[in-house]
PDB file of N, CA, C and O in Angstrom:
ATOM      1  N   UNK A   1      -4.607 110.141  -1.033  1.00  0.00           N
ATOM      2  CA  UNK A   1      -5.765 110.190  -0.168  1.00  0.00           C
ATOM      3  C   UNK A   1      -7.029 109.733  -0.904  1.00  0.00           C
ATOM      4  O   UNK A   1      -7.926 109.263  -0.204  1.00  0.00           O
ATOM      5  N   UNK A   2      -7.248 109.827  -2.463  1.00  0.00           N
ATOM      6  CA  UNK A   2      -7.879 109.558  -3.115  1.00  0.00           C
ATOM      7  C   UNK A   2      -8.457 108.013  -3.133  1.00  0.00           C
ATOM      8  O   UNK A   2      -9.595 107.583  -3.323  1.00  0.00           O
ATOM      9  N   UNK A   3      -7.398 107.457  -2.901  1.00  0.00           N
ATOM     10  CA  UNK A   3      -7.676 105.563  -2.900  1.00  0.00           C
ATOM     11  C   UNK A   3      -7.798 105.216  -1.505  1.00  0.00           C
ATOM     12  O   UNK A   3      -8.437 104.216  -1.180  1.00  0.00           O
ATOM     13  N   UNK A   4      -7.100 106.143  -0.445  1.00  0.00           N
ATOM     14  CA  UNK A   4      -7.570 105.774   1.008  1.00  0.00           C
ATOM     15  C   UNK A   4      -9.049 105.968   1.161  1.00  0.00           C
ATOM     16  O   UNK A   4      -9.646 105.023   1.676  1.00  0.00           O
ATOM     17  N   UNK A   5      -9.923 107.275   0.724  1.00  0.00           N
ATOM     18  CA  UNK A   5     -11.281 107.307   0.868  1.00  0.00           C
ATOM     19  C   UNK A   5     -12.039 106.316   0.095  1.00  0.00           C
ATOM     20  O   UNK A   5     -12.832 105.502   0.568  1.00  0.00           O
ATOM     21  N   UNK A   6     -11.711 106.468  -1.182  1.00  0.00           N
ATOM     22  CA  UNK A   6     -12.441 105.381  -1.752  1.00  0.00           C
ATOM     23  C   UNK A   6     -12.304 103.816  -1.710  1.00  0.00           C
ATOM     24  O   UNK A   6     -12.891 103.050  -2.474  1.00  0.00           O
ATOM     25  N   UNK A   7     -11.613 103.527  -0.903  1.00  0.00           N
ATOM     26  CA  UNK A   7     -11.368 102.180  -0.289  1.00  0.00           C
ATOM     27  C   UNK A   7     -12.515 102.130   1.010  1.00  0.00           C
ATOM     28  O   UNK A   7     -13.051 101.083   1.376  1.00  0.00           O
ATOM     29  N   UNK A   8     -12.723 103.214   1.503  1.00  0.00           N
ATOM     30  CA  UNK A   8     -13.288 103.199   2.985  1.00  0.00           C
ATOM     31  C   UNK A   8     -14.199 103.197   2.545  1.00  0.00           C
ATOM     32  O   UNK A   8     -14.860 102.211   2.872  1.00  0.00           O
ATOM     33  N   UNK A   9     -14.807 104.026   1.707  1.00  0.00           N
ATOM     34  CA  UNK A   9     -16.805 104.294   1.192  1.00  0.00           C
ATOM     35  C   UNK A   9     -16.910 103.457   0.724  1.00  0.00           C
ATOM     36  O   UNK A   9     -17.970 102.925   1.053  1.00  0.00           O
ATOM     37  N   UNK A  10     -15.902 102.428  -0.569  1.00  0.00           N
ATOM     38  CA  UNK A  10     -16.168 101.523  -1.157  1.00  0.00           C
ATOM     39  C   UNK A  10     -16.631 100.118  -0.328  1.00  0.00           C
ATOM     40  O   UNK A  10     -17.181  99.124  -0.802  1.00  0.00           O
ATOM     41  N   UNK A  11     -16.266 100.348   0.914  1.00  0.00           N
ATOM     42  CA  UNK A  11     -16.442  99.296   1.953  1.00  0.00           C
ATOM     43  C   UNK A  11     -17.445  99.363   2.482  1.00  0.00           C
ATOM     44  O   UNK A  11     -17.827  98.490   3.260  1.00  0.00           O
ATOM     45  N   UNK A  12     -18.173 100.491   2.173  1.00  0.00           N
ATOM     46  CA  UNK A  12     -19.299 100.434   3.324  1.00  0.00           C
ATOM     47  C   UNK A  12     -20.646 100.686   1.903  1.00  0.00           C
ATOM     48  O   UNK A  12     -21.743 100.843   2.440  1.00  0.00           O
ATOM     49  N   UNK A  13     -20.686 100.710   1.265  1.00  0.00           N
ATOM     50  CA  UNK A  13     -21.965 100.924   0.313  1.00  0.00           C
ATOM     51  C   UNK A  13     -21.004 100.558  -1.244  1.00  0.00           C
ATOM     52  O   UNK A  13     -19.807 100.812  -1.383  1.00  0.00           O
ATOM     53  N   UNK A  14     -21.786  99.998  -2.155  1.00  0.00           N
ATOM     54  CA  UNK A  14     -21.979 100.014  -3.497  1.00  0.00           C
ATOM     55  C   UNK A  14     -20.569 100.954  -4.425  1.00  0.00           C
ATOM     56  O   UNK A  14     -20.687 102.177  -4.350  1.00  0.00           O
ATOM     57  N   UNK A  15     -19.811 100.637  -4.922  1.00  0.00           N
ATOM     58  CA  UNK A  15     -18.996 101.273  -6.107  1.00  0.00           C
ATOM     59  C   UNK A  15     -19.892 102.570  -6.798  1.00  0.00           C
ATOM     60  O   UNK A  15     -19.547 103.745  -6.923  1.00  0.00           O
ATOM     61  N   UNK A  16     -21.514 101.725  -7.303  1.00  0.00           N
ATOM     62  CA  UNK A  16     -22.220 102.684  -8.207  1.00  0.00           C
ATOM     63  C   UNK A  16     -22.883 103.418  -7.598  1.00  0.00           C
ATOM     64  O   UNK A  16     -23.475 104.215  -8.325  1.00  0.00           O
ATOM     65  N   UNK A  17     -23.147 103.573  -6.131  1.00  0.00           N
ATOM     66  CA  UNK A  17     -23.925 104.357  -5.705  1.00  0.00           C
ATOM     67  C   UNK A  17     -23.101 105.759  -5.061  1.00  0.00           C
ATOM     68  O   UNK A  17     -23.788 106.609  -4.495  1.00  0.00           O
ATOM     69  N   UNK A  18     -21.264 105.993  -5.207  1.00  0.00           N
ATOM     70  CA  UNK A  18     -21.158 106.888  -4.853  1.00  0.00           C
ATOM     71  C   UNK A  18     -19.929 107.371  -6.038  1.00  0.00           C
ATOM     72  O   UNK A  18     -19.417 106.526  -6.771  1.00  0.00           O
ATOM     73  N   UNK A  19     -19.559 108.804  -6.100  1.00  0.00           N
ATOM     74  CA  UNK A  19     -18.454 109.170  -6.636  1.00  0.00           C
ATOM     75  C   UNK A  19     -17.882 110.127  -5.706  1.00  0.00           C
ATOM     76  O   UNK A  19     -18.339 110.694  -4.714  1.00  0.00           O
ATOM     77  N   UNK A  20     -16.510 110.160  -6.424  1.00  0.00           N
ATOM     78  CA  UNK A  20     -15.450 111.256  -5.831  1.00  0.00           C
ATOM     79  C   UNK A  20     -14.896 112.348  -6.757  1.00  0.00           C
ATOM     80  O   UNK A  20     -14.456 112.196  -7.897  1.00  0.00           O
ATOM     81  N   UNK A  21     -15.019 113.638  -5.944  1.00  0.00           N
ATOM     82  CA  UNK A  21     -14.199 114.360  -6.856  1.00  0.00           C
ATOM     83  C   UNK A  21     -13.201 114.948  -6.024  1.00  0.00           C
ATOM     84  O   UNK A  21     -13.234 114.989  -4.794  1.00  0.00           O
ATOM     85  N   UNK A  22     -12.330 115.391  -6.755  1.00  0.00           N
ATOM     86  CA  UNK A  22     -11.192 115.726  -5.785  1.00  0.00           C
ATOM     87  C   UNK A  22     -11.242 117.728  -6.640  1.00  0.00           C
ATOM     88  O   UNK A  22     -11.358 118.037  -7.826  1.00  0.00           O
ATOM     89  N   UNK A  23     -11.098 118.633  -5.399  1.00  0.00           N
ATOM     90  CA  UNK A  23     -10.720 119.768  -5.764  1.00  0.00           C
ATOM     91  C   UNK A  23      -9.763 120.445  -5.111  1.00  0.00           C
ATOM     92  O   UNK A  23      -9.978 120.688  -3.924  1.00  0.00           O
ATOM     93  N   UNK A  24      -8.703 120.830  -5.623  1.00  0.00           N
ATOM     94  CA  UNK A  24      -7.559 121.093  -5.067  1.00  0.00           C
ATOM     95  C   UNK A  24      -7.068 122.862  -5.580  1.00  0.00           C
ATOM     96  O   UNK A  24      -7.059 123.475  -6.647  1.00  0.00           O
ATOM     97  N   UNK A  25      -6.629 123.241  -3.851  1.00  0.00           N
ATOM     98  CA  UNK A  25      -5.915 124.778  -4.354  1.00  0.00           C
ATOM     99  C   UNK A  25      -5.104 124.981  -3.553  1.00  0.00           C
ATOM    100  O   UNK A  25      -5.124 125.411  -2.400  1.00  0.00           O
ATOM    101  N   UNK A  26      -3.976 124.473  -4.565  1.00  0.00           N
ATOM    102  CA  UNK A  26      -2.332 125.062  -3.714  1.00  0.00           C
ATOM    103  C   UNK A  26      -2.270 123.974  -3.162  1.00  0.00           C
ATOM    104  O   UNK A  26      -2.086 122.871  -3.678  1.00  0.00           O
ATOM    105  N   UNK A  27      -2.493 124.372  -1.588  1.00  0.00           N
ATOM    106  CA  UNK A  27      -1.862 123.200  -0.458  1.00  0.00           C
ATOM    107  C   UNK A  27      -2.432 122.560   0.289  1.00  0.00           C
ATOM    108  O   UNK A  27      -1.956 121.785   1.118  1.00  0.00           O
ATOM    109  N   UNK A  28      -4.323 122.991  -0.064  1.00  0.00           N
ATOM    110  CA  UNK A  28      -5.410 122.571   0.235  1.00  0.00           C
ATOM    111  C   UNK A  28      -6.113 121.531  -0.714  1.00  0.00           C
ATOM    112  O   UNK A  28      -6.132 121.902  -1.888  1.00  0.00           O
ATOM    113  N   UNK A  29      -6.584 120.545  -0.513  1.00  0.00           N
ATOM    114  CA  UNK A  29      -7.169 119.515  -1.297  1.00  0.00           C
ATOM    115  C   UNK A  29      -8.349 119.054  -0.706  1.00  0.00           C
ATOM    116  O   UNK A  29      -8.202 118.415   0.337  1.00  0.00           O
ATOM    117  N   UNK A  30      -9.736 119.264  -1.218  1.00  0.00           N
ATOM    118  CA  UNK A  30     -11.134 118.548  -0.553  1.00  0.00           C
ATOM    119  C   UNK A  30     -11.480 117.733  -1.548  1.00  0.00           C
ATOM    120  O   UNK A  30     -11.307 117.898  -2.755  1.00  0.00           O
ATOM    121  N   UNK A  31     -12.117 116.597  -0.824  1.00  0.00           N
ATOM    122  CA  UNK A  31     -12.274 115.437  -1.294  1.00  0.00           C
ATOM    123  C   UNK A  31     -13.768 115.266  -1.203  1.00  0.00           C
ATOM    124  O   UNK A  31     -14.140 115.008  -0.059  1.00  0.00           O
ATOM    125  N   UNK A  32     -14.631 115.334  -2.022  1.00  0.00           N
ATOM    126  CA  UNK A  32     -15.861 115.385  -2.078  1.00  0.00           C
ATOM    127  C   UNK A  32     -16.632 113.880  -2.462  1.00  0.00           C
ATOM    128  O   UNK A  32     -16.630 113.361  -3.578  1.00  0.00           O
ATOM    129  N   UNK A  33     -17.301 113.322  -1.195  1.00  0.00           N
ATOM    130  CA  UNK A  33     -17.917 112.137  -1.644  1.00  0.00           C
ATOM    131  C   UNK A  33     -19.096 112.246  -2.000  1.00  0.00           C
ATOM    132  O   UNK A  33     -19.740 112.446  -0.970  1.00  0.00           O
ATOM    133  N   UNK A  34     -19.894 112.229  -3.038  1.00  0.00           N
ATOM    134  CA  UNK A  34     -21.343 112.564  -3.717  1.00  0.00           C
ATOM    135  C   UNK A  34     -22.168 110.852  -3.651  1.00  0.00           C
ATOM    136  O   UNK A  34     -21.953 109.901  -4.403  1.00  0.00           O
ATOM    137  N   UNK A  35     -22.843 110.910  -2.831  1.00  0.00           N
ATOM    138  CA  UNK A  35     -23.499 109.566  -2.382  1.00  0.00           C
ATOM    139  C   UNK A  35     -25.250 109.681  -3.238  1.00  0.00           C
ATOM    140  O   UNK A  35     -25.851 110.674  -3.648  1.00  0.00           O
ATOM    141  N   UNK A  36     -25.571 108.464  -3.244  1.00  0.00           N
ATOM    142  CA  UNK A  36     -26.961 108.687  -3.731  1.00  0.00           C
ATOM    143  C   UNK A  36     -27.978 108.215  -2.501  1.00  0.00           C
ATOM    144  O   UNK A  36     -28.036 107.206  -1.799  1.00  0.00           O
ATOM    145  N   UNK A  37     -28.703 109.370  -2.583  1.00  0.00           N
ATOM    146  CA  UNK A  37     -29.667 109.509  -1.827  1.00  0.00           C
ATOM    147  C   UNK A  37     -29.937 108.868  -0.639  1.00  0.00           C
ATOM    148  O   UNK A  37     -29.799 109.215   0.534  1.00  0.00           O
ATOM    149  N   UNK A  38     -30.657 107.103  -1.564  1.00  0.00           N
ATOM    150  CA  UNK A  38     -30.984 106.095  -0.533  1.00  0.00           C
ATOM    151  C   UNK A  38     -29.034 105.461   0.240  1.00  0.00           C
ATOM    152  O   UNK A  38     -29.290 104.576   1.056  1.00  0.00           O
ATOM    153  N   UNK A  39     -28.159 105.583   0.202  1.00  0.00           N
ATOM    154  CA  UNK A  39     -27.020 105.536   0.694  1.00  0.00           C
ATOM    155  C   UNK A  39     -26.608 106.365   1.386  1.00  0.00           C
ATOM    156  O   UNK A  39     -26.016 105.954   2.384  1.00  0.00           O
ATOM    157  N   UNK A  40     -26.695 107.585   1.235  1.00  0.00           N
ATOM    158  CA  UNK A  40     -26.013 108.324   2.011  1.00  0.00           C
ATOM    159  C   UNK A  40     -26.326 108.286   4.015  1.00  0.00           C
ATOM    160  O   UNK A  40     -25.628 108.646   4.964  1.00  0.00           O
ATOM    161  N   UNK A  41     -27.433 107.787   3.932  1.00  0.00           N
ATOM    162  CA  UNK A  41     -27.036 107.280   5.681  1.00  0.00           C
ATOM    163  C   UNK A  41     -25.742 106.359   5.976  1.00  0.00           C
ATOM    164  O   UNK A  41     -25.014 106.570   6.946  1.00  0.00           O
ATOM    165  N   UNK A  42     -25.532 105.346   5.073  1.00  0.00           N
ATOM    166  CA  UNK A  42     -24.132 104.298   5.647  1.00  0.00           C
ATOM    167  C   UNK A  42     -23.697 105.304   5.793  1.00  0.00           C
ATOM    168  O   UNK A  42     -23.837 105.641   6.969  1.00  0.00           O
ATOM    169  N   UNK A  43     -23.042 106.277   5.017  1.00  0.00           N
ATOM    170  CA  UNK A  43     -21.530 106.709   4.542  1.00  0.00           C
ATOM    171  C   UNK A  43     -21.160 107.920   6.009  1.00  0.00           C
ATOM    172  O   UNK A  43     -20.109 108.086   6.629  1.00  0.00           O
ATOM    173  N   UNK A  44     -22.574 108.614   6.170  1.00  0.00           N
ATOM    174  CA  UNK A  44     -22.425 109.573   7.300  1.00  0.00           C
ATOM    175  C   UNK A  44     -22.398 108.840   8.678  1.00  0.00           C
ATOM    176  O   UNK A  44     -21.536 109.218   9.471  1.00  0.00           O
ATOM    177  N   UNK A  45     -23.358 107.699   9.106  1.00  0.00           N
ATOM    178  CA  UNK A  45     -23.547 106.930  10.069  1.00  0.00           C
ATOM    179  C   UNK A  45     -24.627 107.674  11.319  1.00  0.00           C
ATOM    180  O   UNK A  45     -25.427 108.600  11.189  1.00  0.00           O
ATOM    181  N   UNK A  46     -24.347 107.027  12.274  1.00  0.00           N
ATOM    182  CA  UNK A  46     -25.624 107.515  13.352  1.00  0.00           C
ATOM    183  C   UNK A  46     -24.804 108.911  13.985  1.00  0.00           C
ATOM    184  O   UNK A  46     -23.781 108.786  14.658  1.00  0.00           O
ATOM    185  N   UNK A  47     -25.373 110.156  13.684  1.00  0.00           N
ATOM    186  CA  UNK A  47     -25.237 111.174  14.698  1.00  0.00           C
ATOM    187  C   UNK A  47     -23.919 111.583  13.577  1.00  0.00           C
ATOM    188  O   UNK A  47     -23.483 112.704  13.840  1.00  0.00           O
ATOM    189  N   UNK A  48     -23.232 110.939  12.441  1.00  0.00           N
ATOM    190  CA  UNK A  48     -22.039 111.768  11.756  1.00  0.00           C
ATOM    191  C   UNK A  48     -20.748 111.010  12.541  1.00  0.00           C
ATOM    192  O   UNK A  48     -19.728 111.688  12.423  1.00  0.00           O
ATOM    193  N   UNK A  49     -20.550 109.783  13.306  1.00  0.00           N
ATOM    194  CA  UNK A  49     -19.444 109.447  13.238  1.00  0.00           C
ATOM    195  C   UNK A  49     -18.844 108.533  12.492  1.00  0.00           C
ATOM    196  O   UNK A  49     -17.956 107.852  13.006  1.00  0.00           O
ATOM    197  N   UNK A  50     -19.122 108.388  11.472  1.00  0.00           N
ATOM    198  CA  UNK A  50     -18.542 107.445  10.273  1.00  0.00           C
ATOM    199  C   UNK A  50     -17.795 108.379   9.208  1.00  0.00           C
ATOM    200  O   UNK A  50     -16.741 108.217   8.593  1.00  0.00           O
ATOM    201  N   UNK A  51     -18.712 109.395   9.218  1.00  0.00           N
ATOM    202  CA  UNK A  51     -17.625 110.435   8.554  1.00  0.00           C
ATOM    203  C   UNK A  51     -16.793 111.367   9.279  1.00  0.00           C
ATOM    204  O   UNK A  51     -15.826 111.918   8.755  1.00  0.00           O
ATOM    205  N   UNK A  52     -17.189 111.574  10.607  1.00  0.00           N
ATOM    206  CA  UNK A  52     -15.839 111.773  11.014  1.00  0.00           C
ATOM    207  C   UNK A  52     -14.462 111.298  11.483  1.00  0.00           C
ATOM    208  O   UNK A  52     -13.431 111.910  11.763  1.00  0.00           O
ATOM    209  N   UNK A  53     -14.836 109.824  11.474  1.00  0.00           N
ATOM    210  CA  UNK A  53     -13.610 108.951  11.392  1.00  0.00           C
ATOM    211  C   UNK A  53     -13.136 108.642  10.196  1.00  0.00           C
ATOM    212  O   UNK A  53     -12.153 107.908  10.098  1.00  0.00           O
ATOM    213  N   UNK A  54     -13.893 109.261   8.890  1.00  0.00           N
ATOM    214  CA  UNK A  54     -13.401 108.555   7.654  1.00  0.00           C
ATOM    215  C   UNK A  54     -12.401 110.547   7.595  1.00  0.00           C
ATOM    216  O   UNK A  54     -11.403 110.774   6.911  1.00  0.00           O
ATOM    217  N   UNK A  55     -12.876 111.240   8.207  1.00  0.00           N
ATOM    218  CA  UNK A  55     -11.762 113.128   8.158  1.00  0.00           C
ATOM    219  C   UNK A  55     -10.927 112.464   8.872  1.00  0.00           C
ATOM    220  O   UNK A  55      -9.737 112.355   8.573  1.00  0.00           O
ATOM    221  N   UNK A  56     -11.472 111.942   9.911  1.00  0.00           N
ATOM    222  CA  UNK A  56      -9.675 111.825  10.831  1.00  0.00           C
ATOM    223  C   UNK A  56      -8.628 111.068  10.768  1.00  0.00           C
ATOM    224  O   UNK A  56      -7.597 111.130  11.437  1.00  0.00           O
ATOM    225  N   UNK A  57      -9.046 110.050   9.599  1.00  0.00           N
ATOM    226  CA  UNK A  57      -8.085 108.655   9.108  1.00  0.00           C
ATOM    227  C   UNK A  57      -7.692 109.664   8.004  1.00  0.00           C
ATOM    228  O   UNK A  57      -6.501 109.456   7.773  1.00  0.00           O
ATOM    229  N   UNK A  58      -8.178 110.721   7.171  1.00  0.00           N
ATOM    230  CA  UNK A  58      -7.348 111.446   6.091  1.00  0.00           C
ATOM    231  C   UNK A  58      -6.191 112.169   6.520  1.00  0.00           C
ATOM    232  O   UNK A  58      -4.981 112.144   6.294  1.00  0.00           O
ATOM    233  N   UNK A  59      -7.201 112.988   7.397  1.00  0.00           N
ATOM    234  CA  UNK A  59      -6.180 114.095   8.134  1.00  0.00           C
ATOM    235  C   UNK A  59      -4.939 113.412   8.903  1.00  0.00           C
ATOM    236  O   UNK A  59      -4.252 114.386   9.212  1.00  0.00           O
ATOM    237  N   UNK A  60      -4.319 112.316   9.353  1.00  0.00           N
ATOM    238  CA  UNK A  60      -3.963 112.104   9.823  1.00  0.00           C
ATOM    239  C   UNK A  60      -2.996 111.067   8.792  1.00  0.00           C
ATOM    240  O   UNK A  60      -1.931 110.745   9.318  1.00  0.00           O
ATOM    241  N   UNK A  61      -3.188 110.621   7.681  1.00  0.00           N
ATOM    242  CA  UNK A  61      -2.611 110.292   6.750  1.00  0.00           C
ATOM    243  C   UNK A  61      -2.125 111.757   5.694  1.00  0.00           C
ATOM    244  O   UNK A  61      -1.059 112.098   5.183  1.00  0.00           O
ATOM    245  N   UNK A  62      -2.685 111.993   5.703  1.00  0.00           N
ATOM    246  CA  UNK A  62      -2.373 113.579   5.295  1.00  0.00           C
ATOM    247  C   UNK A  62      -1.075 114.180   6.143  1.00  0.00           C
ATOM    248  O   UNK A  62      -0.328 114.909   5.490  1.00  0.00           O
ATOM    249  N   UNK A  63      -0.850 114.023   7.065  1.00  0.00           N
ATOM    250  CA  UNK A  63       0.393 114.741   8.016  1.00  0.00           C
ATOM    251  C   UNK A  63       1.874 114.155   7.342  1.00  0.00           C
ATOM    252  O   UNK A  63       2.924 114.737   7.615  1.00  0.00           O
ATOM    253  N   UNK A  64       1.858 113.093   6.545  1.00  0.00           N
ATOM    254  CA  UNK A  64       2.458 112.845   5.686  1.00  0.00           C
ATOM    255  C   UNK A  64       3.478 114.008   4.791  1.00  0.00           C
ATOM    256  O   UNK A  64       4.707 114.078   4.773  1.00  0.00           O
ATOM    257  N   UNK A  65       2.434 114.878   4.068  1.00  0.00           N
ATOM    258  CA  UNK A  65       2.416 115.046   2.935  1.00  0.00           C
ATOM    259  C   UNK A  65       2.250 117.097   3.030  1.00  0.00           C
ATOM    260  O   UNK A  65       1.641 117.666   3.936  1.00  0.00           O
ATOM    261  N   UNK A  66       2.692 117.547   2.303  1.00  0.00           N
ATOM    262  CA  UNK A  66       2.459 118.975   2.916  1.00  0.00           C
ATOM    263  C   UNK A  66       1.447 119.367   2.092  1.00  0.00           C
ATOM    264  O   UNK A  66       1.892 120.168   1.269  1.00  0.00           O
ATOM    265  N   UNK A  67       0.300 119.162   1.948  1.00  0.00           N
ATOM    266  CA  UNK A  67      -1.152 119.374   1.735  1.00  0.00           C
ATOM    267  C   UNK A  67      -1.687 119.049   2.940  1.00  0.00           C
ATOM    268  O   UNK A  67      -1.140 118.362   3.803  1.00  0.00           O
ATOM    269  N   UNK A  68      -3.451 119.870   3.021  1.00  0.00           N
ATOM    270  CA  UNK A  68      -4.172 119.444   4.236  1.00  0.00           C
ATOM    271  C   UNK A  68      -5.434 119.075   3.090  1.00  0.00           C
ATOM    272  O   UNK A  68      -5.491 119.382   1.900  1.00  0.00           O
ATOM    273  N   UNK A  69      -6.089 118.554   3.656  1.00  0.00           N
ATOM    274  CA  UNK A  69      -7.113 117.293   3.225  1.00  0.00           C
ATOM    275  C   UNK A  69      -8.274 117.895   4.001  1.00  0.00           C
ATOM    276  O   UNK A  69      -8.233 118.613   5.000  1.00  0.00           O
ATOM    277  N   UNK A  70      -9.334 117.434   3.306  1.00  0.00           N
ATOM    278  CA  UNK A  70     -10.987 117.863   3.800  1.00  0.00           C
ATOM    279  C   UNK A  70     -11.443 116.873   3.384  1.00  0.00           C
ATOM    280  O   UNK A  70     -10.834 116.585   2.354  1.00  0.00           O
ATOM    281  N   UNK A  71     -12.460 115.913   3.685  1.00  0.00           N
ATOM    282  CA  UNK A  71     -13.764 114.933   3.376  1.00  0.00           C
ATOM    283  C   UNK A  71     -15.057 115.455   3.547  1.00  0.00           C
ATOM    284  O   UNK A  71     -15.410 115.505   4.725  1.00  0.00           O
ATOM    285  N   UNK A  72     -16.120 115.986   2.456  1.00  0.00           N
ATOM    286  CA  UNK A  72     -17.192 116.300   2.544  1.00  0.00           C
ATOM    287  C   UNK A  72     -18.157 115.348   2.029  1.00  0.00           C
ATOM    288  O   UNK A  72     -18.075 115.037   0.841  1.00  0.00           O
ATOM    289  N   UNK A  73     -18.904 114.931   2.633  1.00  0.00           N
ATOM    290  CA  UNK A  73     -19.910 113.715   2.224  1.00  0.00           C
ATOM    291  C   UNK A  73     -21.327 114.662   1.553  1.00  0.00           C
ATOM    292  O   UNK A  73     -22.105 115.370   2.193  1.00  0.00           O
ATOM    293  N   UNK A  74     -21.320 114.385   0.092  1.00  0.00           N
ATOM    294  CA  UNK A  74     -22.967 115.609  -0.211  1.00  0.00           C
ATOM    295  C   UNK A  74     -23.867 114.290  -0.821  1.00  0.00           C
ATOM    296  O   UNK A  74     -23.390 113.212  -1.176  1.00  0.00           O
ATOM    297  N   UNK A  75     -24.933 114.584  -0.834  1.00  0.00           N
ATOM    298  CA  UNK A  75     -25.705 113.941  -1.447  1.00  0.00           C
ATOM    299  C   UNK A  75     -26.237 114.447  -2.999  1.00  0.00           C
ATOM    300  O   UNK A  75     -26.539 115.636  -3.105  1.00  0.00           O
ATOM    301  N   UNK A  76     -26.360 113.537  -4.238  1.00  0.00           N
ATOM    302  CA  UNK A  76     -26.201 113.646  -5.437  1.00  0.00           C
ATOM    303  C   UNK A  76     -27.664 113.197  -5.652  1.00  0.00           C
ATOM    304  O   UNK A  76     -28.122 113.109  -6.791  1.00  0.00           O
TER     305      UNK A  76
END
């Protein structure tokens, strides 16, 4: 899920302007995108549907796999 998100953010803003961390417990895994400042509008989009299509392309690649997946977009 790690290279699926960062393929998607990487598409829409700068390599250097965002990172990922991944924190994982057990069977739960959140995927934390830390955007900078002047970026973080692409990544969320108008009204938050860019990131919620970037949760529902995880979650749904995620059904895969017996982990569940979270995408949190924070600003750094």
């Amino acid at each position: 899920m790690y290279e699926l998100v960062d393929f998607i953010v990487g598409s829409l803003i700068d390599k250097s302007k965002y990172e990922l961390v991944i924190v994982e417990d057990g069977d739960k895994a959140d995927i934390k995108v830390l955007v900078d400042k002047d970026a973080v509008n692409a990544v969320i989009g108008k009204g938050g549907k860019i990131a919620k299509a970037i949760r529902t392309l995880v979650r749904s690649a995620g059904h895969k796999t017996d982990k569940s997946y979270g995408v949190y977009v924070e600003e750094r």
